[in-house]
mmCIF file of the N, C-alpha and C atoms, coordinates in Angstrom:
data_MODEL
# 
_entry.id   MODEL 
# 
loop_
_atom_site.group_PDB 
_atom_site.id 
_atom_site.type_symbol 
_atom_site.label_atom_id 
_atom_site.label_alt_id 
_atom_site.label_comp_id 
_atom_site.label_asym_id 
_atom_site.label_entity_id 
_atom_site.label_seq_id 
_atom_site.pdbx_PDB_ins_code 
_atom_site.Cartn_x 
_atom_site.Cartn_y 
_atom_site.Cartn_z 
_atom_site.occupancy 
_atom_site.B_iso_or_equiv 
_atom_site.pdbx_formal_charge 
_atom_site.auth_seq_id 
_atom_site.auth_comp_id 
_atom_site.auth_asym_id 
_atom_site.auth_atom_id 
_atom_site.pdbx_PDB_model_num 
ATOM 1   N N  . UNK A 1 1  ? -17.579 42.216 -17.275 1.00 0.00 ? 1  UNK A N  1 
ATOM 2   C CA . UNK A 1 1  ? -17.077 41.305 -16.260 1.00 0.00 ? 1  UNK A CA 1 
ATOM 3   C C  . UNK A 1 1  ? -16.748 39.937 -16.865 1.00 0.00 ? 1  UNK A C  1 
ATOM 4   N N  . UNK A 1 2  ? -17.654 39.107 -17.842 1.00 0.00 ? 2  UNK A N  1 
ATOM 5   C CA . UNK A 1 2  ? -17.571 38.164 -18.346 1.00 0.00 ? 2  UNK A CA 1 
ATOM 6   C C  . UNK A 1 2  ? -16.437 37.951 -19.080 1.00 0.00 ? 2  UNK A C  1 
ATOM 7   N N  . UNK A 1 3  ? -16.144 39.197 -19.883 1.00 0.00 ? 3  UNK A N  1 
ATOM 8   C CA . UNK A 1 3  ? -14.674 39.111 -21.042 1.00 0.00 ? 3  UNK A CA 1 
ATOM 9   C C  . UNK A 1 3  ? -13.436 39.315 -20.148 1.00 0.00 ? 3  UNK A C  1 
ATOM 10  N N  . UNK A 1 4  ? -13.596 40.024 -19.163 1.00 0.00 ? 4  UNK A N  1 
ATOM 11  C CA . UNK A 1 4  ? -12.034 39.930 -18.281 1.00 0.00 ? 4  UNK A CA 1 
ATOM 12  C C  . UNK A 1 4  ? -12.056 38.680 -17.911 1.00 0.00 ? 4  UNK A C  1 
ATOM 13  N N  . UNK A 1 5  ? -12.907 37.874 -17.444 1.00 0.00 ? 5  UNK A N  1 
ATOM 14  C CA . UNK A 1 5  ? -12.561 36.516 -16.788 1.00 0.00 ? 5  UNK A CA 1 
ATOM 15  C C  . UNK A 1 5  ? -12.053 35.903 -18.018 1.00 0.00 ? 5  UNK A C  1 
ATOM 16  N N  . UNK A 1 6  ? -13.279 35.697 -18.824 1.00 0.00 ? 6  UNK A N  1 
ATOM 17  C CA . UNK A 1 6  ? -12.535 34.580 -20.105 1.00 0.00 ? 6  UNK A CA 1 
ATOM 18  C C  . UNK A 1 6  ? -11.102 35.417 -20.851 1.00 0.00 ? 6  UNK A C  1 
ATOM 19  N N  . UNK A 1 7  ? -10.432 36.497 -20.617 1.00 0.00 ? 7  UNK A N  1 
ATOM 20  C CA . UNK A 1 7  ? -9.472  37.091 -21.055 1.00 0.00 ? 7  UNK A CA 1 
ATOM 21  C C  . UNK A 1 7  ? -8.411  36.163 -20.060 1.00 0.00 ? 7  UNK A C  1 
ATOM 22  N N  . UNK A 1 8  ? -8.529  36.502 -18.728 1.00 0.00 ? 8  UNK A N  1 
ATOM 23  C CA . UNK A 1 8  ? -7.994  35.986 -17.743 1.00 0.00 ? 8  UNK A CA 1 
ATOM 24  C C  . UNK A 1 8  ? -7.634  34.071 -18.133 1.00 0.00 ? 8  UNK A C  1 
ATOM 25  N N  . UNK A 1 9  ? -8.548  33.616 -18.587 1.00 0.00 ? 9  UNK A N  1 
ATOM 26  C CA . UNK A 1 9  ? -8.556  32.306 -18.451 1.00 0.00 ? 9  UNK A CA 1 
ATOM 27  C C  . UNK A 1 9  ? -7.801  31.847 -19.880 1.00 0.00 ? 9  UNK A C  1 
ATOM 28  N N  . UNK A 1 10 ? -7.601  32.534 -20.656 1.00 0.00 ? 10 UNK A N  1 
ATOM 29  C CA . UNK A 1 10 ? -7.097  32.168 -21.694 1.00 0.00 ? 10 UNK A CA 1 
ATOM 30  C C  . UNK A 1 10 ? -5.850  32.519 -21.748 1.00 0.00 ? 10 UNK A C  1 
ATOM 31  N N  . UNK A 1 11 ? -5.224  33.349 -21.404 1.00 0.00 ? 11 UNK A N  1 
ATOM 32  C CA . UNK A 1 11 ? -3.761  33.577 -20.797 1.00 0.00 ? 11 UNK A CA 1 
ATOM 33  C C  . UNK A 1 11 ? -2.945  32.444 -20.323 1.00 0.00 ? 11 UNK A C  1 
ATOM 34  N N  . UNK A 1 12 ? -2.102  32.059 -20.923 1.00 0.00 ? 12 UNK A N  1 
ATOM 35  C CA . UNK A 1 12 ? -1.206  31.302 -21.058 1.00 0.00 ? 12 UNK A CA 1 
ATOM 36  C C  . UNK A 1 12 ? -0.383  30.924 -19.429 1.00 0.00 ? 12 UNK A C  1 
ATOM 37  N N  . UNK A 1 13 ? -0.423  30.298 -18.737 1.00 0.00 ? 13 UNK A N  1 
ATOM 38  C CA . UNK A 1 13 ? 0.137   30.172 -17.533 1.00 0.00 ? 13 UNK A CA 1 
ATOM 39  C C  . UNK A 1 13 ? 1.331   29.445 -17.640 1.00 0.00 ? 13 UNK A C  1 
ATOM 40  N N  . UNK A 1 14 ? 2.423   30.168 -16.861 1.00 0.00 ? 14 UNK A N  1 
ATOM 41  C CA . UNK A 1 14 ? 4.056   29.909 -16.759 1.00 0.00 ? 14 UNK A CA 1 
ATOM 42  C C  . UNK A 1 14 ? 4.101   28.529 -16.365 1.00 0.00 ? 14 UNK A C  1 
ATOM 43  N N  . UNK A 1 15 ? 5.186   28.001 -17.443 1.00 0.00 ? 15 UNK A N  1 
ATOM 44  C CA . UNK A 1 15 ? 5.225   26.508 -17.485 1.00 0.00 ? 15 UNK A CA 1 
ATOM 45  C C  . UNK A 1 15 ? 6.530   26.044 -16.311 1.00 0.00 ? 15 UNK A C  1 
ATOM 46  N N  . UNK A 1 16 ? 5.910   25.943 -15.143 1.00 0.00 ? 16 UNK A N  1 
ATOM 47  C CA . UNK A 1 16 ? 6.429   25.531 -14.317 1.00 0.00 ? 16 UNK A CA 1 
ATOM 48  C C  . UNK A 1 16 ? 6.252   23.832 -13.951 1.00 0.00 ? 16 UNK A C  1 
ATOM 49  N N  . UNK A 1 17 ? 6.991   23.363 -13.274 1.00 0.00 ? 17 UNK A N  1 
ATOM 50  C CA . UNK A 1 17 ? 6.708   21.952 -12.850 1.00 0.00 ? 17 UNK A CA 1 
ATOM 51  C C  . UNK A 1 17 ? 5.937   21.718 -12.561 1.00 0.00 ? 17 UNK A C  1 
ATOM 52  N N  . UNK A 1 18 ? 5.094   22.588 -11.320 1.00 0.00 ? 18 UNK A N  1 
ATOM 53  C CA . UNK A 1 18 ? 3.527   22.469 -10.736 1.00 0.00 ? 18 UNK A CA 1 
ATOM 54  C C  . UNK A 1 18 ? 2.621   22.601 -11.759 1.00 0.00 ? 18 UNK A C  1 
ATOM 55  N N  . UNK A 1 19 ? 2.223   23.433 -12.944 1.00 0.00 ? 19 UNK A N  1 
ATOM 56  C CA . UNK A 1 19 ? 1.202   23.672 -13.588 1.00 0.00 ? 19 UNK A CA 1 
ATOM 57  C C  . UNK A 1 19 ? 2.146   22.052 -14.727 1.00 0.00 ? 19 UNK A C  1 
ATOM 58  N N  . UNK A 1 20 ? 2.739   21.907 -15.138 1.00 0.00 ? 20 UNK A N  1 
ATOM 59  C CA . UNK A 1 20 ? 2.793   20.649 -15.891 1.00 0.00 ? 20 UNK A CA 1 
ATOM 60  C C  . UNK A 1 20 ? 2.339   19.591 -15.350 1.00 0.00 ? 20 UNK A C  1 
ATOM 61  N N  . UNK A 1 21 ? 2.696   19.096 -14.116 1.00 0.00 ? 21 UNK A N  1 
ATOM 62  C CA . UNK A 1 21 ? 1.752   18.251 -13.467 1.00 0.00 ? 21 UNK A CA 1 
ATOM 63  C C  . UNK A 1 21 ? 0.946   17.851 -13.181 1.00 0.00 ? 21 UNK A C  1 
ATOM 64  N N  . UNK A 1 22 ? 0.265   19.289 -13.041 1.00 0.00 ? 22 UNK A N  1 
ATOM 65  C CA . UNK A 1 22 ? -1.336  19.801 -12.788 1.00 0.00 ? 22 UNK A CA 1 
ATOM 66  C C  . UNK A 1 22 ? -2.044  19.376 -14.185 1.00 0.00 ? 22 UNK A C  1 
ATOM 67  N N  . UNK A 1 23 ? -1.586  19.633 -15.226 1.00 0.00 ? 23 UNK A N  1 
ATOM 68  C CA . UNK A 1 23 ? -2.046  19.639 -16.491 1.00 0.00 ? 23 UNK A CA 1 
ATOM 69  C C  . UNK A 1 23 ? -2.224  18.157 -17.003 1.00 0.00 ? 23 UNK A C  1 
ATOM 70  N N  . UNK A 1 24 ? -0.787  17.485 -16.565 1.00 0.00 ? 24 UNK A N  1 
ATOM 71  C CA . UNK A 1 24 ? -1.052  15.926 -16.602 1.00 0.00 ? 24 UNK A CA 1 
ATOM 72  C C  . UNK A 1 24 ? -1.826  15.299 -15.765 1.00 0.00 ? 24 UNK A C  1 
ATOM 73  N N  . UNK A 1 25 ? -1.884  15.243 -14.406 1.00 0.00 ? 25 UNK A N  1 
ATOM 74  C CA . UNK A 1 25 ? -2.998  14.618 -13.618 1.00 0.00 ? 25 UNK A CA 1 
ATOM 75  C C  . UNK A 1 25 ? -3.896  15.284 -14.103 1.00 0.00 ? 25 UNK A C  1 
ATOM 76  N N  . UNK A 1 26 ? -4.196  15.901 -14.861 1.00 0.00 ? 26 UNK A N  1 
ATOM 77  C CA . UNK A 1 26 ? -6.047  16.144 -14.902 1.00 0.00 ? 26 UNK A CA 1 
ATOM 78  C C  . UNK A 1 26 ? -6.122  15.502 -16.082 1.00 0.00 ? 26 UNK A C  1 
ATOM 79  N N  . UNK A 1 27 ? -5.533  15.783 -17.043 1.00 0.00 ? 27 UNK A N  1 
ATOM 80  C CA . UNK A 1 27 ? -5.519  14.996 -18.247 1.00 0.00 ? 27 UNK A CA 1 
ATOM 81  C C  . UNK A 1 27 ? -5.847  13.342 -18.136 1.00 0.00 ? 27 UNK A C  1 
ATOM 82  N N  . UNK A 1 28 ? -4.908  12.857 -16.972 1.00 0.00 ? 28 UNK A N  1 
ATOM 83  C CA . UNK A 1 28 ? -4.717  11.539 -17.213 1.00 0.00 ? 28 UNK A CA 1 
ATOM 84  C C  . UNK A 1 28 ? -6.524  11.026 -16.148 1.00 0.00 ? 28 UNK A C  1 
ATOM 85  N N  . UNK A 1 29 ? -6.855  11.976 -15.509 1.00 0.00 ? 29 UNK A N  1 
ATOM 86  C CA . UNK A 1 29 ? -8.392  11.859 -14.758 1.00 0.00 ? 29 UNK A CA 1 
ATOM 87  C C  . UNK A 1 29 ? -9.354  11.591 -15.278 1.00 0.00 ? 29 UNK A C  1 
ATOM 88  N N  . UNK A 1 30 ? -9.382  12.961 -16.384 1.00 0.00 ? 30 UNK A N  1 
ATOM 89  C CA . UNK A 1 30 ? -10.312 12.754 -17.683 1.00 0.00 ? 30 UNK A CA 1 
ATOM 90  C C  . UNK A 1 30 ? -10.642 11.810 -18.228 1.00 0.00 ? 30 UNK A C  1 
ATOM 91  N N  . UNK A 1 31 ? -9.027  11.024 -18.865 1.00 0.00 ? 31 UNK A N  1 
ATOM 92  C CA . UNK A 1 31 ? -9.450  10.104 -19.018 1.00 0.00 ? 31 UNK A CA 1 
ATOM 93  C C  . UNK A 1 31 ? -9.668  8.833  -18.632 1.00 0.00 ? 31 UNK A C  1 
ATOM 94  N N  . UNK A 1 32 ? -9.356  8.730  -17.465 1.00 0.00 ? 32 UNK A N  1 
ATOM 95  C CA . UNK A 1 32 ? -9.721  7.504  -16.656 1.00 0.00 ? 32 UNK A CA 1 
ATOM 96  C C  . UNK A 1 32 ? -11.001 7.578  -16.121 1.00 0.00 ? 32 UNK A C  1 
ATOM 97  N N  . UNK A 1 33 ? -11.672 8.886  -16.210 1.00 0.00 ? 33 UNK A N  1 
ATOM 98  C CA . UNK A 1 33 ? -13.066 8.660  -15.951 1.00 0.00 ? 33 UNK A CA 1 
ATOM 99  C C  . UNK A 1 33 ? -14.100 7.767  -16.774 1.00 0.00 ? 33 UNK A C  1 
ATOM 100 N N  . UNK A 1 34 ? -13.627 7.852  -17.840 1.00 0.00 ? 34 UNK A N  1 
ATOM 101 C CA . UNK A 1 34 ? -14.330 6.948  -18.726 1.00 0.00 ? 34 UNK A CA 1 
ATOM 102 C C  . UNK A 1 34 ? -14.473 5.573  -18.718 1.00 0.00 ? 34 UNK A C  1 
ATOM 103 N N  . UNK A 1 35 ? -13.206 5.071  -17.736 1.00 0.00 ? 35 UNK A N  1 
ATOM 104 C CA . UNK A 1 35 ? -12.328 3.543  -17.728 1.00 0.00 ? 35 UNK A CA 1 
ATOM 105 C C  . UNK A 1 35 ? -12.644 2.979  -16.714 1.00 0.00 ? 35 UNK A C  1 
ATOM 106 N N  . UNK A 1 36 ? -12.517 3.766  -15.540 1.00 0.00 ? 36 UNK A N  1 
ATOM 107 C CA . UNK A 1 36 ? -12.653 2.952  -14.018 1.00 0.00 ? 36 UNK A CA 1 
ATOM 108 C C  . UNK A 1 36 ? -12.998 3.555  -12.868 1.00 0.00 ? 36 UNK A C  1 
ATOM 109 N N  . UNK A 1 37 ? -13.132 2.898  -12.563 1.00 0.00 ? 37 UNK A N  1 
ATOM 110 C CA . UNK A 1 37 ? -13.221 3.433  -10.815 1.00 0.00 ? 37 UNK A CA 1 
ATOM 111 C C  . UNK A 1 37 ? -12.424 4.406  -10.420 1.00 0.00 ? 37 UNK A C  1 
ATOM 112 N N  . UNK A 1 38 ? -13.353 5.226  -9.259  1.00 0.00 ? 38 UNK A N  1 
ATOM 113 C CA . UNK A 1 38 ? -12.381 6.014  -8.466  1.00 0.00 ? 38 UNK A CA 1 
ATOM 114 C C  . UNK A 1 38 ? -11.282 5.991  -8.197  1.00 0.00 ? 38 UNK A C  1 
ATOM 115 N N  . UNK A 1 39 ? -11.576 4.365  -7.042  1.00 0.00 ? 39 UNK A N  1 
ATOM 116 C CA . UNK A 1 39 ? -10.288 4.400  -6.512  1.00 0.00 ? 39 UNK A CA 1 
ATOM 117 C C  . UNK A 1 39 ? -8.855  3.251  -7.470  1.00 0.00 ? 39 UNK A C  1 
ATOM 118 N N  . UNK A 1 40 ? -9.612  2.594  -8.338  1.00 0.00 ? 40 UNK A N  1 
ATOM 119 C CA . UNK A 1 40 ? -8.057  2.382  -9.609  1.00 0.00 ? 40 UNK A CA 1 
ATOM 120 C C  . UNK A 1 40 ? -7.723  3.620  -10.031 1.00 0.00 ? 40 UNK A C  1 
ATOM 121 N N  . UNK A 1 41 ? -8.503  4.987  -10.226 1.00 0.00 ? 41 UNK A N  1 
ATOM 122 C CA . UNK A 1 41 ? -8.121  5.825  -10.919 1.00 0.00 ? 41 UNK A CA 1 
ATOM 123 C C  . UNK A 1 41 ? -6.771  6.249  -10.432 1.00 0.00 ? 41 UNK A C  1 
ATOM 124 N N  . UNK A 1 42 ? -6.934  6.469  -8.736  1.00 0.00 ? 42 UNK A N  1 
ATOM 125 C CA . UNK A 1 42 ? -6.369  6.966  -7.827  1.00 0.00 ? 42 UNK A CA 1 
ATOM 126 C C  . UNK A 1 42 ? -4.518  5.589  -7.808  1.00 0.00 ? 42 UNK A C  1 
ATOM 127 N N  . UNK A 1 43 ? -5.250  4.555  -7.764  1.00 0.00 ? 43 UNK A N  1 
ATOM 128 C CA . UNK A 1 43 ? -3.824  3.702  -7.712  1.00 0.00 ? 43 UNK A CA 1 
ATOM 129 C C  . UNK A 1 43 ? -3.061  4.300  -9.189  1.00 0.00 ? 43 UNK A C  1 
ATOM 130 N N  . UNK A 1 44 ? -3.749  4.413  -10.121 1.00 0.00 ? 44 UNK A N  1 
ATOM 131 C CA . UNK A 1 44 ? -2.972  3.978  -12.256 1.00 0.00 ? 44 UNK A CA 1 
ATOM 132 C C  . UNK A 1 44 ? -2.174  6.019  -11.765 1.00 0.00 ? 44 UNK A C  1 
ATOM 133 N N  . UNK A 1 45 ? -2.756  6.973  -11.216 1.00 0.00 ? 45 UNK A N  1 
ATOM 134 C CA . UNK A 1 45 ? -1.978  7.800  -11.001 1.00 0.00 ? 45 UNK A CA 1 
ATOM 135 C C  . UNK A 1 45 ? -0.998  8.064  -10.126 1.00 0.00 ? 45 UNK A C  1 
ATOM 136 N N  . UNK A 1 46 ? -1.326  7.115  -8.974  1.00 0.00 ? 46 UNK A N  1 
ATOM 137 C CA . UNK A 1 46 ? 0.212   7.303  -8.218  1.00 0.00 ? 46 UNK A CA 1 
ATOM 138 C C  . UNK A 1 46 ? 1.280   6.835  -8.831  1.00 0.00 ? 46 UNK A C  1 
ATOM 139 N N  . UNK A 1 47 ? 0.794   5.504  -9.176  1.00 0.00 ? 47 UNK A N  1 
ATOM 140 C CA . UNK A 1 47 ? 2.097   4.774  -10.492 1.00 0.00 ? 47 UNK A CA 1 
ATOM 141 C C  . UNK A 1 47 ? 2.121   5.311  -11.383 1.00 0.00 ? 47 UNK A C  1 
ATOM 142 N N  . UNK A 1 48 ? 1.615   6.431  -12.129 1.00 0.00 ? 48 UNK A N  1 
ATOM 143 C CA . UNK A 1 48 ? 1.993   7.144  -13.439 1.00 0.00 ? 48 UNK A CA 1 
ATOM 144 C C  . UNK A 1 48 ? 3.017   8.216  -13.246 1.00 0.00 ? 48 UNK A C  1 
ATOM 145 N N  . UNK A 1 49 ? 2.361   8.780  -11.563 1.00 0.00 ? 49 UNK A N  1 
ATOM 146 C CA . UNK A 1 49 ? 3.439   9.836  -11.285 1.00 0.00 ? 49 UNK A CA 1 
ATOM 147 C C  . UNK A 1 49 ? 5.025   9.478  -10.840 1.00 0.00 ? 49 UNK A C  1 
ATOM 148 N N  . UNK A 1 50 ? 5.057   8.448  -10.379 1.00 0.00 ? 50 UNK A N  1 
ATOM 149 C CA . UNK A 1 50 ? 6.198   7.947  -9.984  1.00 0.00 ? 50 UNK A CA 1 
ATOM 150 C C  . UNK A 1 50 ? 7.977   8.379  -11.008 1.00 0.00 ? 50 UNK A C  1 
ATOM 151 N N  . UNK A 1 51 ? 7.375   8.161  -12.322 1.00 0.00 ? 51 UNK A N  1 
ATOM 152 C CA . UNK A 1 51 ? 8.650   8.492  -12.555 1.00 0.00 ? 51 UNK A CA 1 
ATOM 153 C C  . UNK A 1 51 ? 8.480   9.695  -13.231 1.00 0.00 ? 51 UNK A C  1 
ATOM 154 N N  . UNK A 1 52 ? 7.868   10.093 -12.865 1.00 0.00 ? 52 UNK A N  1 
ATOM 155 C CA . UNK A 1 52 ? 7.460   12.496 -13.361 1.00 0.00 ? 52 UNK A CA 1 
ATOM 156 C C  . UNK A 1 52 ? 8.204   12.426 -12.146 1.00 0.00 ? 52 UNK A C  1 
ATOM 157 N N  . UNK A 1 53 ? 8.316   12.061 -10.573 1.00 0.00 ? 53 UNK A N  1 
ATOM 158 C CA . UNK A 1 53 ? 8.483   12.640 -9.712  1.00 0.00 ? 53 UNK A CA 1 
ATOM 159 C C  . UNK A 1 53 ? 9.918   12.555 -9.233  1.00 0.00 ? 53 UNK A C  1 
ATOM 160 N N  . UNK A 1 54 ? 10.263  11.302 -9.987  1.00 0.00 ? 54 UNK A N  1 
ATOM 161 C CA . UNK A 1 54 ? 11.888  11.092 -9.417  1.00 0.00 ? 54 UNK A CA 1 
ATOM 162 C C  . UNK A 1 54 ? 12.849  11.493 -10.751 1.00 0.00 ? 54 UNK A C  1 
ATOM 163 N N  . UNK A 1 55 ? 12.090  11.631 -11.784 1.00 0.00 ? 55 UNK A N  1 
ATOM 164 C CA . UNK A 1 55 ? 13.000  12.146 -12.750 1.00 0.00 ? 55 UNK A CA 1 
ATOM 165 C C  . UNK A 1 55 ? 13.322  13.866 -13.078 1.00 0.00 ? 55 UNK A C  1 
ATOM 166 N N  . UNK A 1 56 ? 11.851  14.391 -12.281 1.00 0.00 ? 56 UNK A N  1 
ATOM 167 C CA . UNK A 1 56 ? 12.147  16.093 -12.171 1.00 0.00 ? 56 UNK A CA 1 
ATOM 168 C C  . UNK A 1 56 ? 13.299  16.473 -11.801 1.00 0.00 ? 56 UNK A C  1 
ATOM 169 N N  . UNK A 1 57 ? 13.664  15.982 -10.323 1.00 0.00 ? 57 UNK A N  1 
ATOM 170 C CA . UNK A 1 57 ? 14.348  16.263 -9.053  1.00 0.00 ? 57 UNK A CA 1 
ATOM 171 C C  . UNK A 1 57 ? 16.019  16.361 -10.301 1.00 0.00 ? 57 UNK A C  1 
ATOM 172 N N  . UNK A 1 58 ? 15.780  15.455 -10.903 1.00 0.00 ? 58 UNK A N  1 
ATOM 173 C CA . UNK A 1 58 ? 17.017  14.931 -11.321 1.00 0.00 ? 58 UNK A CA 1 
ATOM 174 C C  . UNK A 1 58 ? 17.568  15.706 -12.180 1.00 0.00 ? 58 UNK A C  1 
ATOM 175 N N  . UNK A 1 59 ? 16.290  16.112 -13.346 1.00 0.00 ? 59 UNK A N  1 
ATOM 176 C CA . UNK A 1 59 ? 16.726  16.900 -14.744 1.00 0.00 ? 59 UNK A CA 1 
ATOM 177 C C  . UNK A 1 59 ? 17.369  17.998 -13.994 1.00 0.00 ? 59 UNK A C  1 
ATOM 178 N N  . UNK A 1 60 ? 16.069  18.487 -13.100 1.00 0.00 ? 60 UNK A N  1 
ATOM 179 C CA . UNK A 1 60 ? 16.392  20.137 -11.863 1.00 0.00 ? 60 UNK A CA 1 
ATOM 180 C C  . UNK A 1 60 ? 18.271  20.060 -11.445 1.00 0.00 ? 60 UNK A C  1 
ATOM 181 N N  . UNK A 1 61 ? 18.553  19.193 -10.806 1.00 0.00 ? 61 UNK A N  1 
ATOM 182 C CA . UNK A 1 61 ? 19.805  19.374 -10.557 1.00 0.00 ? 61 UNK A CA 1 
ATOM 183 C C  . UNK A 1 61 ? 21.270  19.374 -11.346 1.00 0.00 ? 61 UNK A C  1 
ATOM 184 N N  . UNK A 1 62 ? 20.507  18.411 -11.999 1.00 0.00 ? 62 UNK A N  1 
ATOM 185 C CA . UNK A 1 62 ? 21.365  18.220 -13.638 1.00 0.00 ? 62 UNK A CA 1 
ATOM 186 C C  . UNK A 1 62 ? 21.897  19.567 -14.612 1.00 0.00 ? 62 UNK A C  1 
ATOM 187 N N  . UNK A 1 63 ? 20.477  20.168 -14.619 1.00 0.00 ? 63 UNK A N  1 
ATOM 188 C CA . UNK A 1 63 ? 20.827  21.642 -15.383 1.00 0.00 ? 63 UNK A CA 1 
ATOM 189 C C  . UNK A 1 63 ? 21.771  22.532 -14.570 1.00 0.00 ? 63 UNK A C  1 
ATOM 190 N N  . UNK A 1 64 ? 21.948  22.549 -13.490 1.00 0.00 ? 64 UNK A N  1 
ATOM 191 C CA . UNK A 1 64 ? 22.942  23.253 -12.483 1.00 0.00 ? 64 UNK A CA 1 
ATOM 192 C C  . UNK A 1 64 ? 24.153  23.096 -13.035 1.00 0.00 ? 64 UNK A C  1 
ATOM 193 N N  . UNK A 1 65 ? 24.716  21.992 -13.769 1.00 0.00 ? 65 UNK A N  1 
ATOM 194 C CA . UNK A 1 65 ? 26.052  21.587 -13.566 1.00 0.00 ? 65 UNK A CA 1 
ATOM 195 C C  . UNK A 1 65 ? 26.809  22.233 -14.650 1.00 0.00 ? 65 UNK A C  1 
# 
């Protein structure tokens, strides 16, 4: 039971927008745990995401053309 999970967990997950994101906000959590507060943590990531969020939309439509 133990080796299917850690088999499971080590499997490479499809690099979609959501799991890149996912991967950066936790990243950037980590390390702000060390730095500050909760809730600065919570402000330094809305402003970090800001331009992940308006520049996705953009690349996304861009590749269409």
């Amino acid at each position: 039971m133990k080796i299917t999970y850690m088999i499971k967990m080590m499997m490479p997950k499809p690099l979609t927008f959501e799991n890149i994101l996912l991967k950066f906000i936790y990243r950037i959590e980590y390390v702000l745990s060390y730095l500050t507060t909760p809730m600065n943590q919570k402000i330094i990531i809305g402003i970090l995401s800001v331009p992940i969020l308006i520049k996705m939309p953009l690349a996304i439509s861009m590749r269409d053309l």
